[in-house]
C-alpha positions as CSV (number, residue, x, y, z in Angstrom):
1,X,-13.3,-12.5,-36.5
2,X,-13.5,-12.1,-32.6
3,X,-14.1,-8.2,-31.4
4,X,-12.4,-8.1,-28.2
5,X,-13.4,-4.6,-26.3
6,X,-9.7,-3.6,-24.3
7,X,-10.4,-1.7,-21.4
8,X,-7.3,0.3,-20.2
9,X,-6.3,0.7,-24.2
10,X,-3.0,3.2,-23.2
11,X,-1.6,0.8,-20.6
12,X,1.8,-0.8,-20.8
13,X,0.6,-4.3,-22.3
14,X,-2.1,-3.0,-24.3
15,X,0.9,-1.0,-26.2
16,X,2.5,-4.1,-26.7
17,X,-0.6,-5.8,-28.0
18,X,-1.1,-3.0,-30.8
19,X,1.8,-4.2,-32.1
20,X,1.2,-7.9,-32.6
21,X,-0.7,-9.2,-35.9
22,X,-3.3,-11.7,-35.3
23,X,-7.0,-13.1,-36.3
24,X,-8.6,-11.0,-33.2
25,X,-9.9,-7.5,-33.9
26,X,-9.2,-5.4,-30.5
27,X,-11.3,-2.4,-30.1
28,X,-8.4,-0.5,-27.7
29,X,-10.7,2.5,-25.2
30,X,-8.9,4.7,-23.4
31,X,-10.3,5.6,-19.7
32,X,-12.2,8.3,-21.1
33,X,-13.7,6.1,-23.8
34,X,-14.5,3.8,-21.3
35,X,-15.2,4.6,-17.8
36,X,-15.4,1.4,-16.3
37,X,-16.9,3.2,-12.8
38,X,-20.1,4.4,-15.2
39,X,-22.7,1.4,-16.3
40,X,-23.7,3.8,-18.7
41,X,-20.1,4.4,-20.3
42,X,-19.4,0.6,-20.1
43,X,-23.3,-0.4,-22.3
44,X,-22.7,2.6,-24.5
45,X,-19.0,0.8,-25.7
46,X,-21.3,-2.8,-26.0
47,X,-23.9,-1.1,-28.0
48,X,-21.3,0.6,-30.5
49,X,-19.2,-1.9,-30.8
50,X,-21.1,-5.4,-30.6
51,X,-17.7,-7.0,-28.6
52,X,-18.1,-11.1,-28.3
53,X,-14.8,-10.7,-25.3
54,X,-13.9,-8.2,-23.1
55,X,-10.5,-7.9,-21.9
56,X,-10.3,-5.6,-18.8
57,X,-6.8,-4.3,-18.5
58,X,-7.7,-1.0,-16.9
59,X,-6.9,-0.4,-13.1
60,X,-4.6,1.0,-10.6
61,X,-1.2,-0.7,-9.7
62,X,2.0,1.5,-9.3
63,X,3.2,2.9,-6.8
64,X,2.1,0.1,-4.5
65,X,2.1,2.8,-1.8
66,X,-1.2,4.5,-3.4
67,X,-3.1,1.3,-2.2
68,X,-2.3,2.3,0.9
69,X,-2.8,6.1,0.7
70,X,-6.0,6.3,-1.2
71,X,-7.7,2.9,-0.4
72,X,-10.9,4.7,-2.1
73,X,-9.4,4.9,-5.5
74,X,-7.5,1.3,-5.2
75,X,-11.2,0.5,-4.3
76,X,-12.8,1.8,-7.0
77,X,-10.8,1.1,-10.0
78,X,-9.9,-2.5,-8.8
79,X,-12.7,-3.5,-7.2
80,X,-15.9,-1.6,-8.3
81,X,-14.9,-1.0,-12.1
82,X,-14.2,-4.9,-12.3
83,X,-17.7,-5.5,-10.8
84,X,-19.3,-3.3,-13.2
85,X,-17.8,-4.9,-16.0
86,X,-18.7,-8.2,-14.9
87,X,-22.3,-7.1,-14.1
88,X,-22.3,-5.9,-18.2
89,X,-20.7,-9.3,-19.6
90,X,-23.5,-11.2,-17.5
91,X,-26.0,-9.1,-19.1
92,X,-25.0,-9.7,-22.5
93,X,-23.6,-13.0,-22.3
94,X,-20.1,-11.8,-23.3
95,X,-16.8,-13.6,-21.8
96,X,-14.8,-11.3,-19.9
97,X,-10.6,-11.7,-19.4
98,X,-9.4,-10.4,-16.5
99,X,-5.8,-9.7,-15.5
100,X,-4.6,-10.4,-12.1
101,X,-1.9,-10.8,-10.3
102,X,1.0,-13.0,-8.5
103,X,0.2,-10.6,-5.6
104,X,-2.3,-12.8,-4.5
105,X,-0.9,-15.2,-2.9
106,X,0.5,-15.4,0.3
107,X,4.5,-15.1,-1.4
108,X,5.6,-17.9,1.5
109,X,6.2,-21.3,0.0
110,X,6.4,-20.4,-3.5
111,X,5.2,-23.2,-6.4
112,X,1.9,-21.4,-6.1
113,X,-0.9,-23.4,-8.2
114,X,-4.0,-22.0,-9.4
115,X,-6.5,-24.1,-6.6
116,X,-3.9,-23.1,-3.9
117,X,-5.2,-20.9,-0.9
118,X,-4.8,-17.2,-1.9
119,X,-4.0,-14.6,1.1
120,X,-2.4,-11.1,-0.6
121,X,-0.2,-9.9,1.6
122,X,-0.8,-6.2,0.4
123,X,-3.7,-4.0,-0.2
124,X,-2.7,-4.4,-3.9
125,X,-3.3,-7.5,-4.0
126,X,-6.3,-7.4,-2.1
127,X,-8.3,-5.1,-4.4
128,X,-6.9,-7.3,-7.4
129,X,-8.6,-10.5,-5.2
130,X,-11.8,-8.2,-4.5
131,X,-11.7,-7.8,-8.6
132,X,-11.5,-11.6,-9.3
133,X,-14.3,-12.7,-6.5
134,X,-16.5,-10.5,-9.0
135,X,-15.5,-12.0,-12.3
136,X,-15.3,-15.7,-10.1
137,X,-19.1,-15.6,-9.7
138,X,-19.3,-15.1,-13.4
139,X,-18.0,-18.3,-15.2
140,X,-17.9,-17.0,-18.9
141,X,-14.5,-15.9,-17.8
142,X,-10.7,-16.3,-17.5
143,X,-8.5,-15.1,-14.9
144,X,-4.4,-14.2,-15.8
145,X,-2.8,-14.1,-12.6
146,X,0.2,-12.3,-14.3
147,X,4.2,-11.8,-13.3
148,X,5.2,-9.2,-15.9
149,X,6.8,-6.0,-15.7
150,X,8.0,-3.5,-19.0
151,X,11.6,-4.1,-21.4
152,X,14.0,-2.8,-20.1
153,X,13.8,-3.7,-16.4
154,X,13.0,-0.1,-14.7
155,X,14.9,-0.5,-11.6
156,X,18.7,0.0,-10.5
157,X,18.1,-2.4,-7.9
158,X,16.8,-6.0,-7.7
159,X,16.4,-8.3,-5.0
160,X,18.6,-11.2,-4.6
161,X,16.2,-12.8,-1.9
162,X,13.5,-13.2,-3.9
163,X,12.5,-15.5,-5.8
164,X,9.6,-14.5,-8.4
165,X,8.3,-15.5,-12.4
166,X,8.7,-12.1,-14.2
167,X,8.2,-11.9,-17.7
168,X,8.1,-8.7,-20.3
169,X,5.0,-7.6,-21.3
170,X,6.2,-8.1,-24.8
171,X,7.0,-11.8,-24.2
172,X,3.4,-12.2,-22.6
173,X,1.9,-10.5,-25.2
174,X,1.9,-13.8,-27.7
175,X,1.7,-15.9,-25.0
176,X,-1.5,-14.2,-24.2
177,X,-3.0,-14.8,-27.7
178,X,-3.3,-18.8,-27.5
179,X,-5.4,-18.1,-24.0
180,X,-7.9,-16.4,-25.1
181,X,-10.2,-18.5,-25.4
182,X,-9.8,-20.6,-22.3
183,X,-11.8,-20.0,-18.7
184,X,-10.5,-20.5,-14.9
185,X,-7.8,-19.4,-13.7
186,X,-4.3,-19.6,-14.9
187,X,-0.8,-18.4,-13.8
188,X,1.1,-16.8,-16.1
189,X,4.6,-15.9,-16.1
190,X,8.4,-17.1,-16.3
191,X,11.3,-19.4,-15.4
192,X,11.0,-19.1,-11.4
193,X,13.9,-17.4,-10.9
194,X,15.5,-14.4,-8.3
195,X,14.6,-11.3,-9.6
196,X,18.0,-10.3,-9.4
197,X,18.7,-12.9,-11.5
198,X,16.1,-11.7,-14.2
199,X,17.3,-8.3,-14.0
200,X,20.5,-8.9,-14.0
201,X,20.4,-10.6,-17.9
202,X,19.2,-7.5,-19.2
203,X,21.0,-4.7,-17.8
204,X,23.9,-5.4,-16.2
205,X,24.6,-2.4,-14.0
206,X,21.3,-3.7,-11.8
207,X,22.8,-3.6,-8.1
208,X,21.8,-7.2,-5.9
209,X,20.2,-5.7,-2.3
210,X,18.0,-8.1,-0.1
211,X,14.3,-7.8,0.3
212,X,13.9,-6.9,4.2
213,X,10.4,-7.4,4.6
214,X,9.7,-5.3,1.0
215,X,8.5,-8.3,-0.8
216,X,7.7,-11.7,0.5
217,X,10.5,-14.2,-0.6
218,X,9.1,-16.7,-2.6
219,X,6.4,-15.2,-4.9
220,X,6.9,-17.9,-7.6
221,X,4.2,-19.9,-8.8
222,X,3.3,-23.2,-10.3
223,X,3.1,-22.7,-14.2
224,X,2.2,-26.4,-15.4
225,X,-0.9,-25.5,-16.4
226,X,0.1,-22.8,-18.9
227,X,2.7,-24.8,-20.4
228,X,0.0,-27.4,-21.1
229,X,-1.3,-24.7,-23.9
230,X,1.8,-23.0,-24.9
């Protein structure tokens, strides 16, 4: 049986992956389990627990505005903490699974593939693309570049201007399990749709406003390539 070592073990997706049966043994580590800005903390975890994967989940993404205010920490947990990890898979030979985002592209055209130019057009997105140049360089490695958000959609509001692929962490979660053992790059998410539109199916009191320069309008991406394993 696979050990896969979970960085960022209390986050929303790793909650959902606790809950899903399969033939991988996940070794879930909390931030003070496993600090991924201390080398020592991060070989400590492969010493105890002999991991063949690593999936890094940990990191800082909400509020978007904090990427902004403390440019340090978005640095540091994003950016430097991915690198470290990295730096420990090469060193052990272990494949690492990173989870980015749709953030990274430019959100203009929309039908974004995997080989397409990337430009984030915020500084969340930027330290997620700073995080995948590191685990790039290292090609015992996949890269998620994720649309997913938690059940039940969180917000009152949704934009009707915007076109995106959300998906519930839930939903991803068994998606997620037939990619495991694949490398690259690949989009994940689902049907290309407003998010209004996505909202709206699940809570019906969600109220349509337009994105005035809040979001780009067509984050959507290309998910041929993910459909080819699922």
């Amino acid at each position: 049986m696979l050990k896969i070592l979970v960085s960022g073990g209390n986050g929303r997706f790793a909650s959902e992956l606790k809950k899903i049966q399969c033939n991988y043994k996940f070794i879930f580590r909390n931030k003070k389990q496993l600090n991924i800005l201390s080398i020592q903390s991060i070989k400590n975890n492969f010493k105890k627990f002999k991991p063949n994967y690593v999936l890094h989940l940990a990191g800082l993404s909400r509020p978007m505005s904090i990427h902004d205010k403390q440019i340090n920490k978005s640095i540091d947990l994003n950016i430097i903490g991915t690198a470290n990890l990295v730096k420990i898979c090469n060193l052990y030979k272990k494949k690492i699974i990173f989870f980015s985002t749709s953030y990274v592209y430019p959100g203009k055209k929309g039908k974004y593939r995997e080989a397409d130019p990337i430009l984030p057009w915020n500084n969340y997105g930027w330290s997620k693309l700073g995080a995948e140049s590191a685990v790039q360089m290292y090609k015992n490695s996949l890269i998620i570049r994720a649309c997913m958000t938690e059940r039940p959609f969180v917000h009152r509001s949704a934009f009707k201007n915007v076109k995106s692929n959300f998906i519930f962490h839930d939903q991803f979660a068994k998606i997620f399990l037939k990619l495991i053992k694949k490398k690259g790059i690949i989009n994940v998410g689902g049907k290309t749709q407003t998010i209004f539109k996505f909202a709206k199916k699940h809570n019906k009191n969600v109220k349509a406003i337009n994105s005035k320069g809040e979001l780009p309008l067509r984050m959507d991406m290309n998910l041929q390539k993910i459909k080819n394993y699922v």
